[in-house]
C-alpha positions as a Markdown table, in Angstrom:
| # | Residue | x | y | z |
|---|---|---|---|---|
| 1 | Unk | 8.8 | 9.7 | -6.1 |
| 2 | Unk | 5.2 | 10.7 | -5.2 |
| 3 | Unk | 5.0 | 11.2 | -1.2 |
| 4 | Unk | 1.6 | 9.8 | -0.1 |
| 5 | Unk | -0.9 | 10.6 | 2.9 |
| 6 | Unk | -3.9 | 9.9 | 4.1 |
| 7 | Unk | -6.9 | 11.3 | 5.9 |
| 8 | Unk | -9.8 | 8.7 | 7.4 |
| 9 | Unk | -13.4 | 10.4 | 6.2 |
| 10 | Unk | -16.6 | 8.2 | 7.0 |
| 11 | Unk | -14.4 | 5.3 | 8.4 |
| 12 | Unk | -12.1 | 4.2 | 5.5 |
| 13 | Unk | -8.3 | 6.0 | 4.6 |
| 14 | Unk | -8.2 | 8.3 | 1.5 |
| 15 | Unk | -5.0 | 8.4 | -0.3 |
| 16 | Unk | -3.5 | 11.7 | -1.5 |
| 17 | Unk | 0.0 | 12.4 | -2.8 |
| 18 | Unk | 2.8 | 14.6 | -3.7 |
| 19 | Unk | 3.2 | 15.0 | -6.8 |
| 20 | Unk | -0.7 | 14.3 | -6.9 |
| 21 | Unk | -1.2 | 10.7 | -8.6 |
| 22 | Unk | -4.3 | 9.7 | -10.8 |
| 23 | Unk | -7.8 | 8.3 | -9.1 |
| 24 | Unk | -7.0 | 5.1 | -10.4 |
| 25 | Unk | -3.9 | 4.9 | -8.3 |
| 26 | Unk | -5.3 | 6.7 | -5.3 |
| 27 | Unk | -8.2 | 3.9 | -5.8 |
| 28 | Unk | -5.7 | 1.1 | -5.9 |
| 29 | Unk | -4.0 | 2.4 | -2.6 |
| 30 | Unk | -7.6 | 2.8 | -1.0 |
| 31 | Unk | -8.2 | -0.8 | -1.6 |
| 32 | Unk | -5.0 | -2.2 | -0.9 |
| 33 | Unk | -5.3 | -0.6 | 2.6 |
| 34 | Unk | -9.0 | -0.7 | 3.3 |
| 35 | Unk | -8.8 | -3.8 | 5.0 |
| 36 | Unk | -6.0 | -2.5 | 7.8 |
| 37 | Unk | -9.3 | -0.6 | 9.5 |
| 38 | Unk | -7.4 | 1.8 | 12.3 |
| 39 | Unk | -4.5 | -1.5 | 13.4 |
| 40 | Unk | -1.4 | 0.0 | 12.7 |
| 41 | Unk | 0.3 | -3.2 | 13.8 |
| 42 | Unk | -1.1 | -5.0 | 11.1 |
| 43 | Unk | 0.5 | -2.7 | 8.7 |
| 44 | Unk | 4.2 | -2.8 | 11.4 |
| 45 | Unk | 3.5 | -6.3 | 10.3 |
| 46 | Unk | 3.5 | -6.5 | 6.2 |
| 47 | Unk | 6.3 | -4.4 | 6.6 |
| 48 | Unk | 8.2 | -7.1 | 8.5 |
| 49 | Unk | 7.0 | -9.2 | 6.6 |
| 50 | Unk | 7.5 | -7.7 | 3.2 |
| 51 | Unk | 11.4 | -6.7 | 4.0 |
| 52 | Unk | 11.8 | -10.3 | 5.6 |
| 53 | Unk | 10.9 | -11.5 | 1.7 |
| 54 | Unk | 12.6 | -9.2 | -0.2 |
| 55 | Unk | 16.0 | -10.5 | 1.6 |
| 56 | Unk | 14.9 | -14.3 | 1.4 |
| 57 | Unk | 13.7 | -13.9 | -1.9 |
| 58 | Unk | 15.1 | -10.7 | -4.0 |
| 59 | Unk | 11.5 | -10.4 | -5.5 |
| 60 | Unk | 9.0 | -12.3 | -7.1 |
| 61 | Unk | 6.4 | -12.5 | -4.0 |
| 62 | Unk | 3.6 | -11.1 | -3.1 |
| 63 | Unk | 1.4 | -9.6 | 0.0 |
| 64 | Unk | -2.8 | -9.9 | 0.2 |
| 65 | Unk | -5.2 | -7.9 | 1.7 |
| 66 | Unk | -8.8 | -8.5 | 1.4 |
| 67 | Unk | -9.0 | -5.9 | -1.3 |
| 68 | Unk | -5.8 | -6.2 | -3.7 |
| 69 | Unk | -2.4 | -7.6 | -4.0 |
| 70 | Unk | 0.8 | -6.1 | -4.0 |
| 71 | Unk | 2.8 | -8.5 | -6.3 |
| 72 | Unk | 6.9 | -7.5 | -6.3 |
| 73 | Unk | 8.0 | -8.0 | -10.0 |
| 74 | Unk | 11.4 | -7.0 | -10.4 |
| 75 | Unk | 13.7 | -5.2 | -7.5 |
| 76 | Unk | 12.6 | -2.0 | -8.3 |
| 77 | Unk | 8.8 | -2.5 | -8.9 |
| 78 | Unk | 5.6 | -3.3 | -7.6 |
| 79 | Unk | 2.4 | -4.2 | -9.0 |
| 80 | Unk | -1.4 | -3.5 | -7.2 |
| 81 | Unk | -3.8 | -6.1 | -8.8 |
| 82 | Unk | -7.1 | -5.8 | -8.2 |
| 83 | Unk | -9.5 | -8.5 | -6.7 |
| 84 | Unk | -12.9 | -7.1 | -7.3 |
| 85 | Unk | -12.7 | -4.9 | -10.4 |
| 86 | Unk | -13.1 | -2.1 | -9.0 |
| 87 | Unk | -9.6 | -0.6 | -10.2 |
| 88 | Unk | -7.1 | -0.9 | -13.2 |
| 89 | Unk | -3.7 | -2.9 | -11.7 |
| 90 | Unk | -1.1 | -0.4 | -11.2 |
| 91 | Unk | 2.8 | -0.5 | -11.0 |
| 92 | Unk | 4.6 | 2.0 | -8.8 |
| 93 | Unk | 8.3 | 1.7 | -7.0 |
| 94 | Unk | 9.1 | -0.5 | -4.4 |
| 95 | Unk | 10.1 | 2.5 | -2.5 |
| 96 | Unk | 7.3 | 4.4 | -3.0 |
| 97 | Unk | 5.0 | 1.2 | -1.8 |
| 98 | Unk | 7.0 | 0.8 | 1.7 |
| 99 | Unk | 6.9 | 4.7 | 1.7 |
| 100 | Unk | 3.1 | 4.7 | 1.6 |
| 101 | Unk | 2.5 | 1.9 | 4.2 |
| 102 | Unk | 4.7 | 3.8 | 6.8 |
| 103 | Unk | 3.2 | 7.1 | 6.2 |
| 104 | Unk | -0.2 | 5.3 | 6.7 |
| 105 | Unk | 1.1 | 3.5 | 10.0 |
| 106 | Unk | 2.6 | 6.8 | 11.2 |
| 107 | Unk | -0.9 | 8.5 | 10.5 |
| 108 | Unk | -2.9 | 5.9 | 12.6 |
| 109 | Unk | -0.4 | 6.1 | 15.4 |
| 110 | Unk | -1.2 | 9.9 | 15.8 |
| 111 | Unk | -4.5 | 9.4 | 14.8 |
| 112 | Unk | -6.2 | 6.6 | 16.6 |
């Protein structure tokens, strides 16, 4: 599993990770998270909201941002879809996606 950070640069988070994943990903991240500006509550949030799902729902549901959507499809899986066309959708583990949102929140906490 790919660990992610990020770094803010001209006011907007850029994604990196560990094992390093491809731009398209990266891109799909960026967007996904764009929208969060430097409010680390809002992201405290979709993860509240997005564990309070997974137990009332397994998976099959979905969170928005203003950019993307991160769809769960099976237990183990999530999809990024893009709104604007301005990436390919991606899939990557549901572990990995929760991983990347706290890293993010834990960056803006030190950060900001």
């Amino acid at each position: 599993m790919r660990q992610w950070s990020f770094r803010r640069e001209d006011g907007e988070w850029l994604a990196s990770s560990i094992p390093r994943a491809d731009r398209n990903l990266a891109a799909a991240i960026e967007t996904l998270v764009v929208s969060f500006g430097e409010n680390w509550q809002a992201i405290e949030s979709c993860l509240d909201s997005w564990a309070r799902m997974e137990q009332e729902n397994g998976f099959d549901y979905s969170l928005s941002t203003s950019g993307a959507v991160a769809r769960r499809i099976s237990e183990e899986t999530v999809e990024i879809c893009d709104l604007y066309d301005q990436f390919e959708d991606m899939r990557i583990s549901a572990a990995e996606f929760v991983g990347l949102l706290k890293a993010l929140s834990a960056t803006m906490q030190r950060e900001i």
